[in-house]
C-alpha positions in Angstrom: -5.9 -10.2 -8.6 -8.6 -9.0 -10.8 -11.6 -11.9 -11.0 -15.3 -11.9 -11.5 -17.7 -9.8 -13.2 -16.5 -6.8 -15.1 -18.5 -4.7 -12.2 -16.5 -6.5 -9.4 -13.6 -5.7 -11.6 -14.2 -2.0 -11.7 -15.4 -2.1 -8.3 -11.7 -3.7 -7.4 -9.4 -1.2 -9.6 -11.3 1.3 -7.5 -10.3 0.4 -4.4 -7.0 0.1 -5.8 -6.6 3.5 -7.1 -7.8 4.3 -3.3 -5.3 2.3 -1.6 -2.1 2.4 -4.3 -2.5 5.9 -5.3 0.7 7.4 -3.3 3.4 5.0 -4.6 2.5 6.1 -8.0 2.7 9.8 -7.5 6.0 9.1 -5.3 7.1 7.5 -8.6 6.6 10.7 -10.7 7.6 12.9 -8.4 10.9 11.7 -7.9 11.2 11.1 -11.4 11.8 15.0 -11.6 7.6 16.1 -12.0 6.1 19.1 -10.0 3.5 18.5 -7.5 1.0 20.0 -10.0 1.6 17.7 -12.6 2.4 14.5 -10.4 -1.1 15.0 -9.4 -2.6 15.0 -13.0 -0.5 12.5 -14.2 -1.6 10.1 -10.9 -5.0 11.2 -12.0 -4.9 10.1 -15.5 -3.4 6.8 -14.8 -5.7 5.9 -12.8 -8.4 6.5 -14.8 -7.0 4.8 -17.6 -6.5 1.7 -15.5 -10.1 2.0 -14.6 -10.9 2.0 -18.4 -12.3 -1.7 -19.5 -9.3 -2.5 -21.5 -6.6 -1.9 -18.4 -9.1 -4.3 -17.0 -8.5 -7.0 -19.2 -5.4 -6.8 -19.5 -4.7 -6.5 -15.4 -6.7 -9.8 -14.9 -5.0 -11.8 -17.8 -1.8 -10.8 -16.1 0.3 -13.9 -14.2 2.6 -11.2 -12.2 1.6 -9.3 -9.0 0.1 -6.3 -8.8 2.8 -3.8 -8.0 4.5 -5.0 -10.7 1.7 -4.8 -13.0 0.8 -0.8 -12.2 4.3 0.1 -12.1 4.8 -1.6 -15.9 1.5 0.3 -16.5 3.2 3.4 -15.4 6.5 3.2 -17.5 4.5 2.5 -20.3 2.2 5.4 -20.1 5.5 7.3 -19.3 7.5 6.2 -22.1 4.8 7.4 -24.6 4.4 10.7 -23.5 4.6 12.4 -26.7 1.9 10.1 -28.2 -0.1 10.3 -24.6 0.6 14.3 -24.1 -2.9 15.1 -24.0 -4.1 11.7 -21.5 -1.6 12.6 -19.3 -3.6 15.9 -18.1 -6.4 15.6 -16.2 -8.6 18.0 -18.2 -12.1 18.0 -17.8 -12.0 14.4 -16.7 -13.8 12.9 -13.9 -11.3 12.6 -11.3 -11.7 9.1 -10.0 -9.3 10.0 -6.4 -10.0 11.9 -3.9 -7.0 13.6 -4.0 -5.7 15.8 -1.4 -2.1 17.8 -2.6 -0.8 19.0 0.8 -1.4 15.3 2.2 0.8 14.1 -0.7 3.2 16.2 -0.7 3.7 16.4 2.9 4.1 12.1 2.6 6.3 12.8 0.0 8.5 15.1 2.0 9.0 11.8 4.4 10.0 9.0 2.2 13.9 8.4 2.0 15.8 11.4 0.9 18.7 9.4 -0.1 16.8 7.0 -2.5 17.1 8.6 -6.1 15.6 5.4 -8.2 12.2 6.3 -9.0 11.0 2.6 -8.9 12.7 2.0 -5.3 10.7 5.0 -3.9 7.8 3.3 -5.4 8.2 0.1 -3.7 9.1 1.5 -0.7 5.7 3.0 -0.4 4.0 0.8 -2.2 5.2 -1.6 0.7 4.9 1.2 3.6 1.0 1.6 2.2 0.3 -2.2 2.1 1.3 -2.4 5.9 -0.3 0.7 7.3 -3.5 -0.3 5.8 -3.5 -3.7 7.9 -2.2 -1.8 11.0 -5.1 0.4 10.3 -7.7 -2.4 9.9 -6.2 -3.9 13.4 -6.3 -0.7 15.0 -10.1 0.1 14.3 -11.2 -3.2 15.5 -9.2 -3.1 18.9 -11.0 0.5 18.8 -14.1 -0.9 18.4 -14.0 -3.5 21.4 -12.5 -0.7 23.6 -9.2 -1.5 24.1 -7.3 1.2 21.5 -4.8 1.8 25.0 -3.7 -1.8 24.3 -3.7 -2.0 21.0 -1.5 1.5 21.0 1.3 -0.2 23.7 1.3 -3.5 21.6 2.1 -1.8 18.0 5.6 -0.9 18.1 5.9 -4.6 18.2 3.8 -6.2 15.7 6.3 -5.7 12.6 9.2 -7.7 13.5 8.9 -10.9 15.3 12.9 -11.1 16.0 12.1 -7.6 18.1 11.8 -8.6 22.1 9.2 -6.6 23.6 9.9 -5.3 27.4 6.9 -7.6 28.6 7.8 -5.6 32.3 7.3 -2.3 31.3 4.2 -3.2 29.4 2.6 -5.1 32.1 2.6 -2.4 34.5 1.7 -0.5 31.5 -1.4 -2.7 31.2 -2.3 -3.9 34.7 -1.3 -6.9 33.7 1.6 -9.4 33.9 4.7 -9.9 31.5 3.6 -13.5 30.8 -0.2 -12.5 29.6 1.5 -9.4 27.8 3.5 -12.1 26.4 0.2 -13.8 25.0 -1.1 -10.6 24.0 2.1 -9.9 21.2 2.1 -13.4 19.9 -1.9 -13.5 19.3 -1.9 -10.1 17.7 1.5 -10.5 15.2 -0.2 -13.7 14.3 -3.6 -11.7 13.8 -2.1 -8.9 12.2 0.1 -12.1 9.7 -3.3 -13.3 8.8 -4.9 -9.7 7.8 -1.4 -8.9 6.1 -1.6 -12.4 3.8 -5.6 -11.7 3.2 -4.3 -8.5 1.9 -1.4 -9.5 0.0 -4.0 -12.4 -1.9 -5.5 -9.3 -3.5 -2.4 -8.3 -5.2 -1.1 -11.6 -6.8 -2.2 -14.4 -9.1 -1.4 -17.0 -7.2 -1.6 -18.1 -3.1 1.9 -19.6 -3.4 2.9 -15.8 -4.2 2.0 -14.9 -0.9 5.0 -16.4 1.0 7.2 -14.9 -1.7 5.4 -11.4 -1.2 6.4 -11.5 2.6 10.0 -12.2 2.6 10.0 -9.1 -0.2 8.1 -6.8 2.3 10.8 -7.9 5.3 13.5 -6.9 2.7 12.2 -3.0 1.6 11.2 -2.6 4.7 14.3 -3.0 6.6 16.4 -1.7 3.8 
């Protein structure tokens, strides 16, 4: 999770706070914050996780990651009185770039019937981790000119039990339903592959990975 230099390491909490930001404020927000200070509060966290000592004590942990920022969280949380004056941005460097209407208006479509704070975080903590590899698959099919296939074949790349109407696709296509066939089972198992390269980066361990799937398939079809 967090290995190598102390610059890799910084350089890695970066890109966290770039890709994990949302679950966080999610977190705060429906634990009864404004906007306003959801936003300052996300801010703050993150730049405290940046600090060397989060460091040090993200790579000496043996959990996974979600777990780890969320602990991180609660903790920060729980000392408020202590942390009142961390927990405001200030004149800080703010280490997002952090747009309010875009959160907010993801906010406004997460679950309205989910009142734990912690299950709206891991429901976009795992809606985030996904998106990003769709994302990543997207932009390459993009990049070889073929975004109308790509954009057909999506709907079907989360579950494998789903069956695809291979018919309608092929005439979609210009192709036929057994090379549409082909198509679905190359990219679920390209788009497996980029989603366990980018679960790796958020546990200790490669066994965790397996683990890290069958808990995605459960909050995501919860």
């Amino acid at each position: 999770m967090q290995q190598g230099t102390p610059e890799e390491a910084t350089r890695a909490m970066e890109a966290i706070c770039k890709n994990y930001w949302f679950p966080i404020y999610a977190y705060l927000r429906r634990s009864g914050r404004s906007a306003h200070d959801a936003e300052d509060i996300t801010q703050a966290f993150f730049q405290q996780l940046i600090a060397e000592e989060a460091i040090k004590h993200a790579r000496q942990d043996r959990g996974k990651l979600r777990s780890f920022l969320l602990t991180l969280l609660i903790r920060l949380l729980s000392n408020q009185g202590r942390h009142n004056n961390a927990l405001k941005r200030g004149g800080g460097h703010a280490v997002l770039s952090f747009d309010a209407m875009e959160a907010e208006e993801r906010y406004g479509h997460e679950p309205k019937d989910v009142r734990d704070p912690e299950k709206i975080y891991l429901h976009a903590w795992a809606s985030d981790l996904i998106h990003g590899v769709r994302t990543k698959l997207r932009a390459a099919f993009e990049d070889e000119g073929r975004l109308e296939m790509f954009e057909t074949l999506d709907p079907y790349l989360g579950s494998e039990d789903t069956q695809p109407p291979y018919d309608e696709m092929a005439v979609k296509l210009g192709s036929t339903p057994g090379a549409v066939r082909l198509l679905v089972h190359r990219l679920r198992k390209k788009f497996r592959a980029l989603l366990e390269r980018e679960i790796a980066k958020t546990v200790m361990k490669p066994e965790d990975i397996e683990e890290e799937l069958a808990w995605l398939r459960k909050v995501t079809t919860e």
